[in-house]
C-alpha positions as CSV (number, residue, x, y, z in Angstrom):
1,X,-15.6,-0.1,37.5
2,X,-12.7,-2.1,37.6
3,X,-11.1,-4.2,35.1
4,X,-11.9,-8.2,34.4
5,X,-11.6,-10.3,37.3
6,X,-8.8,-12.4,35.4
7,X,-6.5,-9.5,35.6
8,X,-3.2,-10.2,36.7
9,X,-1.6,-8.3,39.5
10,X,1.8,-9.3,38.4
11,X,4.5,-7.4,36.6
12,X,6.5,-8.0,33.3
13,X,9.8,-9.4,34.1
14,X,12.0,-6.7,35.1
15,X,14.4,-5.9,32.0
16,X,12.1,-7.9,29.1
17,X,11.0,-4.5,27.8
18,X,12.0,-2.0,24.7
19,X,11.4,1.5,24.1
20,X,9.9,1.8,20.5
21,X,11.0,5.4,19.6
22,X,8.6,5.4,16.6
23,X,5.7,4.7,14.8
24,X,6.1,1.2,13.7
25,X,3.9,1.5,10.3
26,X,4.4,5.2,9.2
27,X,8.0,6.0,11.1
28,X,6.7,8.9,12.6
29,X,8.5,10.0,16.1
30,X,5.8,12.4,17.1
31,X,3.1,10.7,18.7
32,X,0.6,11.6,22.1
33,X,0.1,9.4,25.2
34,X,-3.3,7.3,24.3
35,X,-3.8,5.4,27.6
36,X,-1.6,4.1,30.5
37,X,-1.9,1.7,32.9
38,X,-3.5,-1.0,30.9
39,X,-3.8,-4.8,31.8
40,X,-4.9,-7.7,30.4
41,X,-8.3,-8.4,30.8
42,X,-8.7,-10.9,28.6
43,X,-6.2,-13.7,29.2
44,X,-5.0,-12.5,32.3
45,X,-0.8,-11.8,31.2
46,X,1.7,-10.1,33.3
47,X,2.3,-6.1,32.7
48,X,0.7,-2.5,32.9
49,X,1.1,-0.7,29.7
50,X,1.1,2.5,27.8
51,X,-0.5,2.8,23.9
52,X,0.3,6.0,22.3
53,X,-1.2,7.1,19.3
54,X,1.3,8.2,16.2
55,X,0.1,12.1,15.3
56,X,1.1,11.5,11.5
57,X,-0.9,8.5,10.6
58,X,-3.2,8.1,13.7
59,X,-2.3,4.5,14.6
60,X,-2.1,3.1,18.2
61,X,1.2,1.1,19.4
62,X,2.7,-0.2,22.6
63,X,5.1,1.6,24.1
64,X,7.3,0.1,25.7
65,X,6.3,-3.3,24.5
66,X,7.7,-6.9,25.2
67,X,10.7,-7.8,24.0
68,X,11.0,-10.6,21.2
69,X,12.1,-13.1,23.7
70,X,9.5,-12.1,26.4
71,X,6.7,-11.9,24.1
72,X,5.7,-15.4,24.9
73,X,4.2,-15.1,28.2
74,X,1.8,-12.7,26.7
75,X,0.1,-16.0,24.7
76,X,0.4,-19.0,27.6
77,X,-3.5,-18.9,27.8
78,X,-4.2,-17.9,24.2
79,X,-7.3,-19.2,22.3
80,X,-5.4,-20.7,19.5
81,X,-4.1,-23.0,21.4
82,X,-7.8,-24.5,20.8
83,X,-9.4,-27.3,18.2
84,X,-11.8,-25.7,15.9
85,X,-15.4,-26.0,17.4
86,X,-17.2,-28.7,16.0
87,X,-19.7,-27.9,12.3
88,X,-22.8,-27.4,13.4
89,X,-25.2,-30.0,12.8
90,X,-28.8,-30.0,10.3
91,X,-30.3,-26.7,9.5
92,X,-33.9,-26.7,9.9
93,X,-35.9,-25.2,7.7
94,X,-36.0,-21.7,8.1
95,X,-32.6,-22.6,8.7
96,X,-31.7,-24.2,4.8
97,X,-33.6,-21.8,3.3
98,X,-31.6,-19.2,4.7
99,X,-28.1,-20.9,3.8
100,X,-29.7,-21.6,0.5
101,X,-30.3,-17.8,-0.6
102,X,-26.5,-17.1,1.4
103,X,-24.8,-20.2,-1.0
104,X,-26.5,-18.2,-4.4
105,X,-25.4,-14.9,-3.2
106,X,-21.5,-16.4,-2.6
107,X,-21.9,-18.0,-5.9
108,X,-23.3,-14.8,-7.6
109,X,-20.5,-12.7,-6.0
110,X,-17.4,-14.8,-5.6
111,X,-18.4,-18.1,-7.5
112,X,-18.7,-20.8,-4.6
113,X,-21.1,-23.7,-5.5
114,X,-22.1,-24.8,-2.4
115,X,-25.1,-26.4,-1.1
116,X,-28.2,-25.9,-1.2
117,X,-28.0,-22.9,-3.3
118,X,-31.8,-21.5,-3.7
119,X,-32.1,-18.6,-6.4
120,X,-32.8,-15.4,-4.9
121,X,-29.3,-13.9,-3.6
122,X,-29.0,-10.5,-5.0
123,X,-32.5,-10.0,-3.4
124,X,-31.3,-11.3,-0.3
125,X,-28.5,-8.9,-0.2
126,X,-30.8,-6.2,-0.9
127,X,-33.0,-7.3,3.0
128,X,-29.8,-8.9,4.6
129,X,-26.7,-7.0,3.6
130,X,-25.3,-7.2,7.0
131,X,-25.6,-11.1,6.3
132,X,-24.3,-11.2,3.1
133,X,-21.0,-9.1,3.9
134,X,-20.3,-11.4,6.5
135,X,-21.2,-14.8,4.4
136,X,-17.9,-13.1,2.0
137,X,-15.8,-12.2,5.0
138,X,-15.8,-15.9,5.9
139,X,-14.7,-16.9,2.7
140,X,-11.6,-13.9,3.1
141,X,-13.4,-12.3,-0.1
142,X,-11.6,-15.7,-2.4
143,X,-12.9,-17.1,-5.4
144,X,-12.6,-20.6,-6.1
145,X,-9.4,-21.4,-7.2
146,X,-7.5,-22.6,-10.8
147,X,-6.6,-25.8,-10.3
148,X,-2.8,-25.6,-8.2
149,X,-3.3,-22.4,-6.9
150,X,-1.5,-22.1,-3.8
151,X,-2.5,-20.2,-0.5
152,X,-0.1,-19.5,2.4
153,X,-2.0,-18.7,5.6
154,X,0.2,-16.3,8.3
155,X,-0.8,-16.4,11.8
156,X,-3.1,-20.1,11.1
157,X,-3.8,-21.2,14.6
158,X,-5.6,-24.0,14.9
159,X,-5.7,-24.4,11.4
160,X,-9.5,-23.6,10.9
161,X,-9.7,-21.6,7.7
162,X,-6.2,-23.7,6.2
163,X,-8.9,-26.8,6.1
164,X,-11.8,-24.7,4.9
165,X,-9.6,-23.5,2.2
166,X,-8.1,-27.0,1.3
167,X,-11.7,-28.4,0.9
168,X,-12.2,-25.6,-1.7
169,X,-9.4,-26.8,-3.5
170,X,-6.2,-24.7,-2.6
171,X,-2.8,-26.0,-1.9
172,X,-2.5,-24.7,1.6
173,X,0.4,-23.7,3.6
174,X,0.7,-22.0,6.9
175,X,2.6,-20.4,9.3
176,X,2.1,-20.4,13.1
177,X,4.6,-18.9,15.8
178,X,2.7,-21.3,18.5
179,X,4.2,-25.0,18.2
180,X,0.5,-25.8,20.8
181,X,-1.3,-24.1,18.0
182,X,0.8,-25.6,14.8
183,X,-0.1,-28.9,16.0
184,X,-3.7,-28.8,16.7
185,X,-3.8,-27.4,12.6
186,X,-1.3,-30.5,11.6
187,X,-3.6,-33.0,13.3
188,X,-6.4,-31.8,10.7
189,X,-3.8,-32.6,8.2
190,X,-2.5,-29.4,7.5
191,X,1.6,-28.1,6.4
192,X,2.6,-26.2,8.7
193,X,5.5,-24.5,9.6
194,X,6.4,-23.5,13.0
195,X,8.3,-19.8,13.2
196,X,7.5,-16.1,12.1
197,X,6.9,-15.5,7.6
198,X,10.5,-14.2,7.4
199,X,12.1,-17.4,9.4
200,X,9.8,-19.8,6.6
201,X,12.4,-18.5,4.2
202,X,10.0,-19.5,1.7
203,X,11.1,-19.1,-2.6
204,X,10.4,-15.7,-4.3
205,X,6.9,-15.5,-6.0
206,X,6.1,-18.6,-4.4
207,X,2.1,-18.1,-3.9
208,X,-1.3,-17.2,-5.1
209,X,-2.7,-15.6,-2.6
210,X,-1.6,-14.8,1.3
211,X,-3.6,-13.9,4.5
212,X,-3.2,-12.6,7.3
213,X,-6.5,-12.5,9.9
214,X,-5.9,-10.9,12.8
215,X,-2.0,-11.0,12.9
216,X,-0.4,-8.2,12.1
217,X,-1.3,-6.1,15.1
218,X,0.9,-9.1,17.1
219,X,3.9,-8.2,14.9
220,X,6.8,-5.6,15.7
221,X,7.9,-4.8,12.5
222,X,4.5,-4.8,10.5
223,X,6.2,-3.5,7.2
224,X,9.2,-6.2,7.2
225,X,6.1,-8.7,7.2
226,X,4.0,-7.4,4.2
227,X,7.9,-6.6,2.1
228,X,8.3,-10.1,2.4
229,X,4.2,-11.1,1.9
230,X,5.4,-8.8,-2.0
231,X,8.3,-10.8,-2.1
232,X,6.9,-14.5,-2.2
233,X,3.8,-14.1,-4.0
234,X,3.2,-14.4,-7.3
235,X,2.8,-11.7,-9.8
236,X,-0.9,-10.3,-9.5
237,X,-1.2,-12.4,-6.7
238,X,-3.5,-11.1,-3.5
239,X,-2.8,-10.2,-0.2
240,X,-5.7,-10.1,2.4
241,X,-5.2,-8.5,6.0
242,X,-7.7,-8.2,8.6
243,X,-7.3,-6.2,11.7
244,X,-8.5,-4.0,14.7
245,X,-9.2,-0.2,13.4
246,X,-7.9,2.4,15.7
247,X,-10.1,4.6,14.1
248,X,-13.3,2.4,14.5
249,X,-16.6,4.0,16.3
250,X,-16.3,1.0,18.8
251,X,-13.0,2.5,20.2
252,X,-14.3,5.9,19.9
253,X,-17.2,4.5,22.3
254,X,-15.4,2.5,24.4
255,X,-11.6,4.0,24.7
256,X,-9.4,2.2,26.9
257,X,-11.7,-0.9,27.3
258,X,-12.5,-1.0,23.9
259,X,-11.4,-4.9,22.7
260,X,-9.4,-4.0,20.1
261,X,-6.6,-2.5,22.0
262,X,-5.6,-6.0,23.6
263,X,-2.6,-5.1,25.1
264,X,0.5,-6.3,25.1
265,X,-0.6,-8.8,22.5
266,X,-1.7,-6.2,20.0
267,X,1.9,-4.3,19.4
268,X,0.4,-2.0,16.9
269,X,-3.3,-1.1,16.2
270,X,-3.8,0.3,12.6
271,X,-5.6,3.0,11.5
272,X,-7.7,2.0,8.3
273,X,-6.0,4.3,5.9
274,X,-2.5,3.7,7.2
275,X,-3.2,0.1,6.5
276,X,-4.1,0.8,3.2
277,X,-0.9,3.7,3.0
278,X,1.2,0.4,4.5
279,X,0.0,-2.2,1.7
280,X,0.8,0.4,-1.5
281,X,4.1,1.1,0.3
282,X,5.1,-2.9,0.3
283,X,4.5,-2.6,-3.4
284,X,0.7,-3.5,-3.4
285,X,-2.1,-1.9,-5.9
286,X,-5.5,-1.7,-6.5
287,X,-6.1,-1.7,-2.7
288,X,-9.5,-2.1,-1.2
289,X,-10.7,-1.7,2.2
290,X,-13.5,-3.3,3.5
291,X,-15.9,-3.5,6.7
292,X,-15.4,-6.6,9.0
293,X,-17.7,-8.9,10.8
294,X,-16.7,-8.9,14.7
295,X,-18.5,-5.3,15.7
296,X,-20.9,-7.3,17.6
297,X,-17.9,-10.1,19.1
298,X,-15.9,-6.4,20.3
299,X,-19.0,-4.4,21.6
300,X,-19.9,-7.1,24.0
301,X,-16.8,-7.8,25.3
302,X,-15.8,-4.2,25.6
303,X,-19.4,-3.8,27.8
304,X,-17.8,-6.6,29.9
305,X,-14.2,-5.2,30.3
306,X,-15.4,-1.7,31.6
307,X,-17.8,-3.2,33.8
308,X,-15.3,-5.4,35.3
309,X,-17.1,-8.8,34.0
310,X,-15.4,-11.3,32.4
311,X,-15.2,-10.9,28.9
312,X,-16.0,-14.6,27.9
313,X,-19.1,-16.6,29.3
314,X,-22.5,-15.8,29.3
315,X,-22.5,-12.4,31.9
316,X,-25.3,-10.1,30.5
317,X,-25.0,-7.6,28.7
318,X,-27.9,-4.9,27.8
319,X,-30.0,-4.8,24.6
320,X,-28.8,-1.3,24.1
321,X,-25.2,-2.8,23.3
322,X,-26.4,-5.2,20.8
323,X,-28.5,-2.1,19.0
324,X,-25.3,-0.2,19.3
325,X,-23.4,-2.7,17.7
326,X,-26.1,-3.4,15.0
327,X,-26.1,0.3,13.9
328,X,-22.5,0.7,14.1
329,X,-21.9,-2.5,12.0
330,X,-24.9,-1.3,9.4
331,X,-23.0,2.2,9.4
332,X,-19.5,0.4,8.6
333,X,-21.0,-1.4,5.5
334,X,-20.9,1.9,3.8
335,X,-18.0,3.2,5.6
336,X,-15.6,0.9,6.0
337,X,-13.5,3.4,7.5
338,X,-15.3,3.2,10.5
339,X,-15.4,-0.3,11.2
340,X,-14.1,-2.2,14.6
341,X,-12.3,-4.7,12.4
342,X,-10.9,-3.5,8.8
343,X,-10.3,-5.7,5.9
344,X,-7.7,-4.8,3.7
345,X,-7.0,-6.5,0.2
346,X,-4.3,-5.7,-2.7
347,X,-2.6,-7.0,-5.8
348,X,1.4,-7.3,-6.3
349,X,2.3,-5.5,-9.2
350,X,2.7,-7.5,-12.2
351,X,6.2,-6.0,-12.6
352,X,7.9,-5.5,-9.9
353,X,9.7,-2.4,-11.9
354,X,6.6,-0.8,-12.6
């Protein structure tokens, strides 16, 4: 069927496009036509475009893509332009109990004392691991932190996770490209600054711990970024990236609809173990990759893009998709590898030398 009905007709400005003669992550040249003639079904931005797929390292990229100055138009309806949604109000019950045996299993595997906290997590995690794995990926996999540790947020939006974080006890920072965005997260009282990581200029080895959710497929040159993540962060700090997996069963299922590919926002789409190839090549160790949380949030609204509905709202979508979605995510706990969204997480070198 045809795409979303929010799907512009229009065209990318005539001359606010660049050839990208290679893979952005791995440098390869070789690479095979993917898809062509994508549009925007989700926001509804000007442009058909091409993804290739690099034959070295298997990742997806635009090409050509927007230019730097053009990139813009791509985010004039984007969703971080939007408050964080309200907490949600009491739990009943069933509810608390629930939270309760979440709270023990965060405190037993990160060290979060929250509330309530009812004794019983590792059991839990044994009947609910789906639950559990996505309990940590809210928390970006952090412990607690020593008193003055600092975390620098890339890509913060809104500002959500920069207040979660600064209620934990981190001295936050972030960085958002969006000045609509930066100032929704300074109304919650949050430092912001307003400009790509490499424009923050910000002092060698200045932080603790970095992140980066769902930002580095929007970036050109994704390598310059995690150089400069090594650069700024203190010895043995952590760097945590999460990010659409090229390789993920959700865009072997649903190909050119699948959510993931998001073009032209998405510049590059990662395979898993480039990403981790990408992190040990910025001077990272001990990398990790684990399975993300949104298999269900990308199943449905690939459903709705190849079936020409739009991909927010309410529009129905089959049981079948959520059971797909529920095995696939099930299958990705073990095999993160496979996952619609990939989590990747790495130490800087104690010595740089080394």
């Amino acid at each position: 069927m045809s795409a979303a009905s929010n799907v512009s007709t229009t065209a990318w400005p005539e001359g606010c496009t660049e050839a990208v003669s290679d893979c952005p992550s791995c440098g390869c040249v070789d690479r095979a036509t993917l898809y062509e003639g994508l549009t925007d079904a989700l926001f509804g931005s000007p442009g058909s475009w091409r993804i290739v797929q690099c034959t070295e390292c298997s990742s997806a990229y635009l090409d050509p893509r927007p230019t730097p100055d053009s990139l813009h138009l791509a985010y004039n309806s984007y969703h971080t332009h939007k408050a964080s949604a309200e907490q949600p109000g009491d739990l009943d019950f069933k509810g608390w109990i629930r939270q309760g045996l979440v709270n023990d299993y965060l405190y037993r595997s990160l060290g979060h004392r929250l509330r309530p906290r009812i004794p019983g997590g590792r059991i839990f995690e044994k009947r609910f691991p789906a639950a559990c794995a996505k309990s940590v990926r809210l928390y970006r996999h952090l412990s607690p932190p020593h008193s003055g540790q600092t975390l620098l947020d890339v890509g913060c939006g809104s500002g959500e996770f920069l207040t979660q974080a600064r209620q934990l006890g981190w001295t936050t920072t972030g960085v958002e490209f969006d000045p609509q965005a930066a100032e929704v997260a300074r109304r919650d009282g949050n430092e912001v600054f307003v400009g790509t990581l490499e424009q923050a200029e910000f002092r060698n080895e200045q932080f603790d711990v970095i992140t980066l959710s769902h930002v580095i497929e929007h970036l050109p040159h994704p390598n310059v970024t995690l150089s400069e993540c090594n650069r700024i962060m203190k010895p043995g700090g952590v760097l945590w990236v999460a990010t659409p997996n090229a390789s993920s069963s959700g865009s072997r299922k649903y190909g050119r609809y699948w959510r993931g590919l998001e073009p032209p926002r998405h510049l590059i789409v990662f395979d898993a173990a480039e990403l981790q190839r990408a992190f040990q090549r910025a001077g990272f160790r001990d990398v990790r990759l684990f399975a993300g949380d949104i298999t269900f949030f990308t199943y449905v609204q690939s459903y709705r893009i190849k079936e020409g509905l739009p991909p927010y709202g309410d529009s129905p979508v089959p049981d079948q998709v959520y059971q797909e979605a529920g095995e696939a995510w099930l299958a990705s706990l073990s095999n993160p590898l496979i996952c619609d969204e990939i989590v990747a997480i790495g130490r800087r070198r104690e010595d740089k030398a080394t």
